[in-house]
C-alpha positions in Angstrom: 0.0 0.0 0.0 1.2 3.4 -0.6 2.8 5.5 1.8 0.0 7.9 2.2 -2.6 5.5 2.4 -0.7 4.0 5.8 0.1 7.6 7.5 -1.6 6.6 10.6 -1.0 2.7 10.3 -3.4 -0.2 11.7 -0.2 -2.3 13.3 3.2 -2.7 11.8 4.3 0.1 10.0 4.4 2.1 12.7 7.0 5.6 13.0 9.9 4.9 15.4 8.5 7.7 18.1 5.1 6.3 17.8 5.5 2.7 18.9 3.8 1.3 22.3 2.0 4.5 22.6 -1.5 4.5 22.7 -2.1 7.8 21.0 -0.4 10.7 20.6 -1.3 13.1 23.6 1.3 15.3 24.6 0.4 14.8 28.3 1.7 11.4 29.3 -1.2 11.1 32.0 -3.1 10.0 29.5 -1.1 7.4 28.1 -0.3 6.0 31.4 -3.9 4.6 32.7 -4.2 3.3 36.6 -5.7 0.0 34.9 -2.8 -1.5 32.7 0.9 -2.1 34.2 2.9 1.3 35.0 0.3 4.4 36.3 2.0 7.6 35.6 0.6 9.2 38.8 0.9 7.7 42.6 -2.3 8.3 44.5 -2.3 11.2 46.7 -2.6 8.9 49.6 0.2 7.0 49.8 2.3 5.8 52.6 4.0 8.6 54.6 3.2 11.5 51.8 6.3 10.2 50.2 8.7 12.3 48.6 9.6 11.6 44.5 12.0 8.5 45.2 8.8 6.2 44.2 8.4 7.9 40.8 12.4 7.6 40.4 12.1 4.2 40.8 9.6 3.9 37.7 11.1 6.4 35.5 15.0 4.6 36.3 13.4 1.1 35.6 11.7 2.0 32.5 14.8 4.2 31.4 12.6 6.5 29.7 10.6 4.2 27.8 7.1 4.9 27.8 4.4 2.0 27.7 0.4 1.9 27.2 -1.6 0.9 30.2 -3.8 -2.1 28.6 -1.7 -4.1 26.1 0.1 -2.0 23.7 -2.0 -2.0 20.6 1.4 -0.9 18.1 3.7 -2.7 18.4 5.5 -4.0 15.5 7.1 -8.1 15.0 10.7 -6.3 15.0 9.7 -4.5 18.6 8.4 -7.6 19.8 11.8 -9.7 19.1 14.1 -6.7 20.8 12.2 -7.1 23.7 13.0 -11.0 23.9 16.3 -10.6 22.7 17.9 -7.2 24.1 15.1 -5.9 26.6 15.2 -2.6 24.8 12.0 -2.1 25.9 11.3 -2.9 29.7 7.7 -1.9 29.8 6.7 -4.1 27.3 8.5 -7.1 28.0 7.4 -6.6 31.5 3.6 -6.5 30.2 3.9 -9.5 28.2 5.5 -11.3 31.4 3.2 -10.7 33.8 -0.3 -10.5 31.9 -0.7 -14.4 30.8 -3.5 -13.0 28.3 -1.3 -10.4 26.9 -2.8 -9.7 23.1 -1.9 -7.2 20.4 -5.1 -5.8 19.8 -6.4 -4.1 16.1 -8.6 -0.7 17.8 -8.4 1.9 16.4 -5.6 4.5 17.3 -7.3 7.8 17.1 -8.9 9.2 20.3 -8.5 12.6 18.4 -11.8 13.1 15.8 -10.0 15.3 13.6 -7.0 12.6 13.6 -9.3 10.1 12.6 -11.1 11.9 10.0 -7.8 12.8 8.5 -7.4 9.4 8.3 -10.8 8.1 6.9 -10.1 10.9 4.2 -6.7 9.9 2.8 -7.8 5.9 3.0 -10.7 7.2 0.8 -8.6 9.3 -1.5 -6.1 6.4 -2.1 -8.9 4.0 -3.0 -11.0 7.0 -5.3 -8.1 7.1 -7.4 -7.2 4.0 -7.5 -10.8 3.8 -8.8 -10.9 6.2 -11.1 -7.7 5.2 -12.8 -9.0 1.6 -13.4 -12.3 3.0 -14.9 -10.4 5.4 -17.7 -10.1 3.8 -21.1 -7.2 2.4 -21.5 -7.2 1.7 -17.6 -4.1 3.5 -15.3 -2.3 1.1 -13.4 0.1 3.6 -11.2 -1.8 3.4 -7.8 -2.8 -0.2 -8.6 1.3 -1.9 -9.2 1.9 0.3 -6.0 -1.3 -1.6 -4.3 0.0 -4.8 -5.5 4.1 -3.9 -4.4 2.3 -3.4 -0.9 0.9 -6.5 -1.0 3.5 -8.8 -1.9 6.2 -7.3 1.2 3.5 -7.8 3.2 2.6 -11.9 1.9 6.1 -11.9 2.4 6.6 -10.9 5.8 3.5 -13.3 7.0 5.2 -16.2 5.3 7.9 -18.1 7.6 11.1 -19.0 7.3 10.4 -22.7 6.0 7.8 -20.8 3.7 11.1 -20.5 1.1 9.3 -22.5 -1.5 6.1 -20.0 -1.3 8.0 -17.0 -1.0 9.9 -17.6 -4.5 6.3 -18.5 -5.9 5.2 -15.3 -4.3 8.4 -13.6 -6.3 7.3 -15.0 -9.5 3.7 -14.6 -9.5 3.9 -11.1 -8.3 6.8 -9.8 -9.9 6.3 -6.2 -10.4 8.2 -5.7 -13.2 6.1 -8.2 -15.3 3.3 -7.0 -14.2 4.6 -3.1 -14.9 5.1 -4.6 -18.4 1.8 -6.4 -18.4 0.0 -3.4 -17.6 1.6 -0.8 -20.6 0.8 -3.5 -23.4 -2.7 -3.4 -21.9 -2.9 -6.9 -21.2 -3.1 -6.6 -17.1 -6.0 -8.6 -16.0 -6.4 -7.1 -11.9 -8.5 -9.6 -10.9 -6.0 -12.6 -11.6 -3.7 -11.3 -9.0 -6.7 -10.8 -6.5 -7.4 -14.1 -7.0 -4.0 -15.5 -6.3 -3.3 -13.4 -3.6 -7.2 -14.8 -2.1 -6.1 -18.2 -2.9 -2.5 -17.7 -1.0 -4.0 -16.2 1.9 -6.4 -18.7 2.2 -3.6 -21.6 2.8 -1.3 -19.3 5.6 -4.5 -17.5 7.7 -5.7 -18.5 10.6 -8.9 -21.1 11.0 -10.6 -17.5 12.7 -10.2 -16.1 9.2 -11.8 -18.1 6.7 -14.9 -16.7 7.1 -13.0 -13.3 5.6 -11.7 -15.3 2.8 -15.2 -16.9 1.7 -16.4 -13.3 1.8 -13.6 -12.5 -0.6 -13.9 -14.9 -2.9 -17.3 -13.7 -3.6 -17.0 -10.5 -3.8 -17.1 -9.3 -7.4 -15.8 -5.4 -7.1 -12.2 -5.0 -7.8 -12.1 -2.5 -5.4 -14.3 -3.8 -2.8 -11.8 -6.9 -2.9 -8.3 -5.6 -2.6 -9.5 -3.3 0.5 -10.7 -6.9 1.9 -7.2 -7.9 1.1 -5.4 -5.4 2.6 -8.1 -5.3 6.1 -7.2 -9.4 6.4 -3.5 -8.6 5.9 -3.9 -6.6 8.6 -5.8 -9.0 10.6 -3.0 -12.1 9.7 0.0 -9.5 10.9 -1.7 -9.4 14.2 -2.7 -12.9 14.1 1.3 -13.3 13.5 2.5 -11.1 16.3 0.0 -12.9 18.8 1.5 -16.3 18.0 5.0 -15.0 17.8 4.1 -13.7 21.4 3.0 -17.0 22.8 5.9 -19.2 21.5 8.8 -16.7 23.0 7.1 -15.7 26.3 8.6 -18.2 28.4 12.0 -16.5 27.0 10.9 -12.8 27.4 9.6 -13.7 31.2 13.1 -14.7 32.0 15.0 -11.9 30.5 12.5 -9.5 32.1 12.6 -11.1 35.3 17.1 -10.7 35.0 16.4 -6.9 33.7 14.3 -5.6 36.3 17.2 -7.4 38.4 20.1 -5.2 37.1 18.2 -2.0 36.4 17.1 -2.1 40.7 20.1 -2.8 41.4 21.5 0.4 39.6 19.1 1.9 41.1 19.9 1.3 44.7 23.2 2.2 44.3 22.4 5.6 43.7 19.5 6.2 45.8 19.8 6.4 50.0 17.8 3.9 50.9 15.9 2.5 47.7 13.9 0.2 50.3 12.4 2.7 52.4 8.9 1.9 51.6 9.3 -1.4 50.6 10.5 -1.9 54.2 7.3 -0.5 55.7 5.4 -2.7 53.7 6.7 -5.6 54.3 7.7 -5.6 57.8 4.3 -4.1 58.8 3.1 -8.2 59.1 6.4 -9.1 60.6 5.3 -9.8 64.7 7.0 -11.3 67.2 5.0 -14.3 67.2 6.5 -15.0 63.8 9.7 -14.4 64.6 9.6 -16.8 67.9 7.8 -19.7 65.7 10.7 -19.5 63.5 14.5 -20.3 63.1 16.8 -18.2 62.1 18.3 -20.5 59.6 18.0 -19.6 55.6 15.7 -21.6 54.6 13.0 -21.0 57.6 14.3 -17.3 56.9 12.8 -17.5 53.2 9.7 -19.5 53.8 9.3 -16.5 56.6 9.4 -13.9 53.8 7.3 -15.9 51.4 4.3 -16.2 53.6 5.2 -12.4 55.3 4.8 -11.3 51.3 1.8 -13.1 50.5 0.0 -11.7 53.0 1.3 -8.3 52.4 0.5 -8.7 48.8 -3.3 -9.6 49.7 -3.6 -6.5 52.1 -2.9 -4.5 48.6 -6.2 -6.1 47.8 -8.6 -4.1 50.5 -10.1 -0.7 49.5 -7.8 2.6 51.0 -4.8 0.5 50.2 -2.1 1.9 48.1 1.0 0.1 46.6 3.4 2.2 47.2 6.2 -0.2 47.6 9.5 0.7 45.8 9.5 -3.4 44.5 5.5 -2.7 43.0 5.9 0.6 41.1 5.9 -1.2 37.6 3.0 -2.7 39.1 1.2 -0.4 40.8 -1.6 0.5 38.5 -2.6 -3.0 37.6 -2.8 -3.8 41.8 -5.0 -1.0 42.0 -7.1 -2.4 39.2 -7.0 -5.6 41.1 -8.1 -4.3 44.6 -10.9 -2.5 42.6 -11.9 -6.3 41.3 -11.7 -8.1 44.6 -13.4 -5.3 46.9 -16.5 -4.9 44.5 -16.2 -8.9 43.9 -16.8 -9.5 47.9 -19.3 -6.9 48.2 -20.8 -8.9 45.4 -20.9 -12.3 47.2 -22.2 -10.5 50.3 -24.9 -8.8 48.9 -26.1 -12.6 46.8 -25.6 -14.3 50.6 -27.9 -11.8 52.0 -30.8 -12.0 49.1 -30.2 -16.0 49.7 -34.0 -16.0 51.2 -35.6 -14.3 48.1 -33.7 -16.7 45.5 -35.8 -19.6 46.4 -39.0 -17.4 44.3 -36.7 -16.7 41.4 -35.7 -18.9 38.4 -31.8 -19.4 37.7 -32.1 -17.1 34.6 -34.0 -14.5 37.1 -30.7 -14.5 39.2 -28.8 -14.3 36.9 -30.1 -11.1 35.4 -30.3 -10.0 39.3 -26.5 -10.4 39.5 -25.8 -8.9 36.3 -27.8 -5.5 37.5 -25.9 -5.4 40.7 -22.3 -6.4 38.8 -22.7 -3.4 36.6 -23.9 -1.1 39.6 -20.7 -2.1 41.0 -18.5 -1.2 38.6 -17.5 2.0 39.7 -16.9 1.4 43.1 -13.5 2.3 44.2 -13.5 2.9 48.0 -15.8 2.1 51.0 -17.7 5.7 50.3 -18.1 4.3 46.5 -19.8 1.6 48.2 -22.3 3.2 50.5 -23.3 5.6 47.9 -24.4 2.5 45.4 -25.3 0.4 47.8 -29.0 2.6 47.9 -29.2 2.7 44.1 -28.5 -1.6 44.2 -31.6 -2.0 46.6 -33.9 -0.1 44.3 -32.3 -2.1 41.5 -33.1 -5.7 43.1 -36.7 -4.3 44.4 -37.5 -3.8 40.8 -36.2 -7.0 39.7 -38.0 -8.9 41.9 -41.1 -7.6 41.2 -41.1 -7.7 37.9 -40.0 -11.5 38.6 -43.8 -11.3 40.4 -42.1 -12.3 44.1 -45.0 -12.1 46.5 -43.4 -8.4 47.9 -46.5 -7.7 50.4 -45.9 -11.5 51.9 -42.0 -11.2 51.7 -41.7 -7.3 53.0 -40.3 -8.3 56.5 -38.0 -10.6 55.0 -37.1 -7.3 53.1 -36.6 -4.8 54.8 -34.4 -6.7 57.0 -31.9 -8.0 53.9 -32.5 -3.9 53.0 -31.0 -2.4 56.1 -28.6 -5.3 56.1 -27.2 -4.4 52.9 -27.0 -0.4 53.8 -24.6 -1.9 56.8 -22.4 -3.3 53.7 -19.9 -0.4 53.3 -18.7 -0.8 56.6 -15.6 -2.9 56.9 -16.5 -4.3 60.1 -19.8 -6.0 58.5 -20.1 -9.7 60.0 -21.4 -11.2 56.0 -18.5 -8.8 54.1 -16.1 -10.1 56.6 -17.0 -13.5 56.0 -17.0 -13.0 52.6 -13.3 -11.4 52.3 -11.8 -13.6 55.0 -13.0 -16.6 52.7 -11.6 -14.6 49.7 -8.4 -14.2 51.1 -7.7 -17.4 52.7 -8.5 -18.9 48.9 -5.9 -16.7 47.4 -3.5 -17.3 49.9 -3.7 -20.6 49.2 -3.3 -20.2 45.3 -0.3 -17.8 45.9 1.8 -19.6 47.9 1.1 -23.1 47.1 3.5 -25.7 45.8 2.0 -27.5 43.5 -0.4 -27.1 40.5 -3.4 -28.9 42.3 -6.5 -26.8 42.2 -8.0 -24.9 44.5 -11.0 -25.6 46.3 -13.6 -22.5 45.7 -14.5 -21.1 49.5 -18.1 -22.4 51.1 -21.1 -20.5 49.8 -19.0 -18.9 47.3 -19.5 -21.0 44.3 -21.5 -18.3 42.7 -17.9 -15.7 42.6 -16.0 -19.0 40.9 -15.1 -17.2 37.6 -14.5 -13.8 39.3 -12.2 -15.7 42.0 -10.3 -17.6 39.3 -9.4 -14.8 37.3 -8.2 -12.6 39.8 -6.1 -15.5 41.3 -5.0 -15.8 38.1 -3.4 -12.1 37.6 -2.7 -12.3 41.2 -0.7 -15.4 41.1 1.4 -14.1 38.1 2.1 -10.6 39.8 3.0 -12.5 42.5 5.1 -14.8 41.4 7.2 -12.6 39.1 7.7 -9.8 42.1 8.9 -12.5 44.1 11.2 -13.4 41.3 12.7 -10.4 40.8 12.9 -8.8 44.1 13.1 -11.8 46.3 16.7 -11.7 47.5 16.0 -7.9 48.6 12.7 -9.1 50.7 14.6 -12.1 52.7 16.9 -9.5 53.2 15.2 -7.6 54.8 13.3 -9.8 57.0 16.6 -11.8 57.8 17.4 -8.5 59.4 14.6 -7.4 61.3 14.8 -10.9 62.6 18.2 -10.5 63.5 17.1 -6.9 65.2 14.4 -8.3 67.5 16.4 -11.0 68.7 19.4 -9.2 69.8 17.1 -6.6 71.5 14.9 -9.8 73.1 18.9 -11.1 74.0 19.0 -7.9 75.7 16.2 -7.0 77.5 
């Protein structure tokens, strides 16, 4: 495709200073979001009203690289290799490590209207003249042999190295010059090439793009067909990236994992105490009933830590938390996403364990449009306040959907009003059911956390109903977990190992 026609680019041809970016804001706020991996502002609450030493620990990790907060949607096959290879960019190996679901998605780029409109009107102007030079008598074929150059670097970078024998069909059958030739003695059939090209595809896509190629092959405007080709080219470079993604991960998570090593190390040695607030963290579960149930050799040191970091990892997990850790900064916006996703899941399971007596007069599809209304009024609850203030517009919600599933209201208004002034009580962390509720909750990711071997967990009692919710957040959690722990693990035995160390002498003492 020609150059103009690709100024803003769906995936791979992407300028060098617009890579991993998700658009092209001049304020980086916006392209650092609380939800993904790295947030680009540290919540005005955080431990101690730190000073900047928690944002110098992000900007000297990610050297000045820049990464999207949800998976980077540009990111080009060459990008992705240097990250495997020479870790030239941290943020996005470090994405890919930690998210097992990590995906290069096709959305669309432009935020900005008049960016986008820019954009429709120059993919429309390439494709109006290409239009209006086939249609003139004897056809033009300038804009078309540049189409069909576009094309064949692009079949060529989708076909793998063992593809040798395709790619010196691909040479022959779409050699430019004979076609150039083809085209001046007026002999150029278009649609022959579209064809082959269909046909080509067809044997190298995906199974998920087939459908696209039967639509193809039927389609009978020249036109109409090579902007089909060029959308599932499009489609197969990101179907190519994905499964170049999944078959190196295992090698990216280890170079990550030794990167993050060296650049925290470089980073302590020029920063006074680059363990200040990981210290606090950590040693805030650290009592001297642990330390007396424990010897002070290594390995009872290190099982100390592991257990000490679980649990100080799950208390990232309650609302007016903050990770503010030095160790979680790359982190910190994807914990705060997760502690959004637990909170609202237990206020969830305790508000479907209180409405347990008005389930028995509902059907399982009239739950299950019950839970659905109350999952999306909890959706933008971020705090216990969030909480109280929904909680009022919830118990309207479930009134209404129990009357119009024709529950008996006048006979069951008792039974309601008590579950209703039970479930205005919710917002307070000392509630018995939300206590019961997160103390099952954490205990179940503890156990996924720190456990040994790969045998499943067993979903808490009476919270079968949060299953999927619980898995996937013990899934993320699990992975944050576990790569943290890799990286910084040596710094956190550490530092137990001396607190240990501390409280003994002064118990030797006293």
């Amino acid at each position: 495709m020609p150059e103009t026609l690709f100024i803003f680019n769906y995936c791979h041809i992407m300028p060098n200073s617009q890579k991993v970016t998700k658009n092209d804001s001049d304020n980086d706020q916006n392209i650092l979001e609380a939800s993904g991996s790295i947030s680009n502002s540290i919540p005005t609450n955080r431990i101690g009203n730190s000073d900047d030493s928690l944002e110098k620990v992000k900007d000297f990790m990610l050297d000045g690289w820049v990464a999207a907060a949800s998976p980077p949607k540009f990111v080009s096959l060459e990008e992705i290799m240097k990250a495997a290879k020479g870790m030239q960019n941290m943020a996005l190996a470090h994405e890919i490590a930690v998210d097992g679901n990590f995906k290069i998605d096709k959305l669309d780029p432009d935020g900005n209207p008049l960016r986008k409109k820019l954009k429709e009107m120059v993919h429309k102007a390439f494709w109006d003249i290409l239009s209006e030079e086939l249609s003139q008598n004897p056809p033009v074929y300038d804009q078309a042999l540049r189409l069909l150059s576009e094309i064949k670097e692009s079949l060529d970078e989708l076909l793998l190295p063992h593809n040798a024998k395709t790619k010196e069909a691909v040479n022959q059958v779409l050699d430019i010059e004979l076609i150039k030739q083809q085209a001046e003695k007026g002999v150029l059939d278009f649609s022959h090439y579209a064809q082959y090209v269909i046909n080509l595809m067809a044997k190298i896509c995906a199974p998920v793009r087939d459908e696209k190629i039967e639509e193809l092959k039927k389609c009978t405007d020249v036109i109409e067909t090579f902007k089909g080709i060029m959308e599932l080219i499009q489609l197969m470079k990101l179907d190519l990236a994905n499964f170049t993604i999944s078959m190196i991960r295992p090698n990216i998570i280890a170079s990550s994992i030794e990167y993050e090593k060296k650049k925290f190390a470089e980073f302590l040695k020029i920063q006074a105490d680059g363990l200040h607030y990981t210290r606090i963290w950590l040693l805030n579960h650290l009592s001297q009933e642990i330390i007396n149930s424990a010897s002070s050799d290594l390995n009872s040191i290190k099982q100390m830590t592991h257990s000490i970091l679980a649990n100080a990892y799950l208390d990232l997990l309650e609302f007016d938390s903050s990770p503010n850790a030095e160790t979680l900064m790359l982190d910190q916006g994807r914990l705060l996403d997760l502690r959004n996703k637990t909170c609202r899941l237990v206020a969830e399971g305790s508000i479907l364990i209180l409405l347990k007596p008005l389930q028995v007069h509902l059907t399982d599809q009239q739950i299950t449009e019950m839970r659905e209304h109350i999952t999306i009024l909890l959706n933008s609850v971020t705090s216990n306040k969030d909480l109280e203030t929904v909680m009022k517009d919830i118990i309207v919600q479930v009134e209404a959907d129990l009357v119009k599933s024709q529950v008996d209201m006048v006979n069951n208004k008792i039974t309601f009003e008590y579950i209703k002034n039970q479930l205005l009580d919710l917002h307070k962390s000392d509630n018995r059911i939300r206590q019961l509720v997160a103390s099952r909750t954490r205990q179940f990711l503890y156990n996924v956390i720190t456990s040994q071997s790969s045998a499943p967990q067993q979903i808490p009692p009476g919270l079968s109903c949060l299953r999927e919710g619980l898995t996937k957040i013990a899934a993320q959690l699990a992975i944050l977990f576990a790569h943290n722990r890799s990286v910084f693990g040596d710094y956190y035995t550490e530092i137990v190992a001396a607190a240990v160390n501390e409280k003994n002498l002064t118990a030797n003492h006293n």
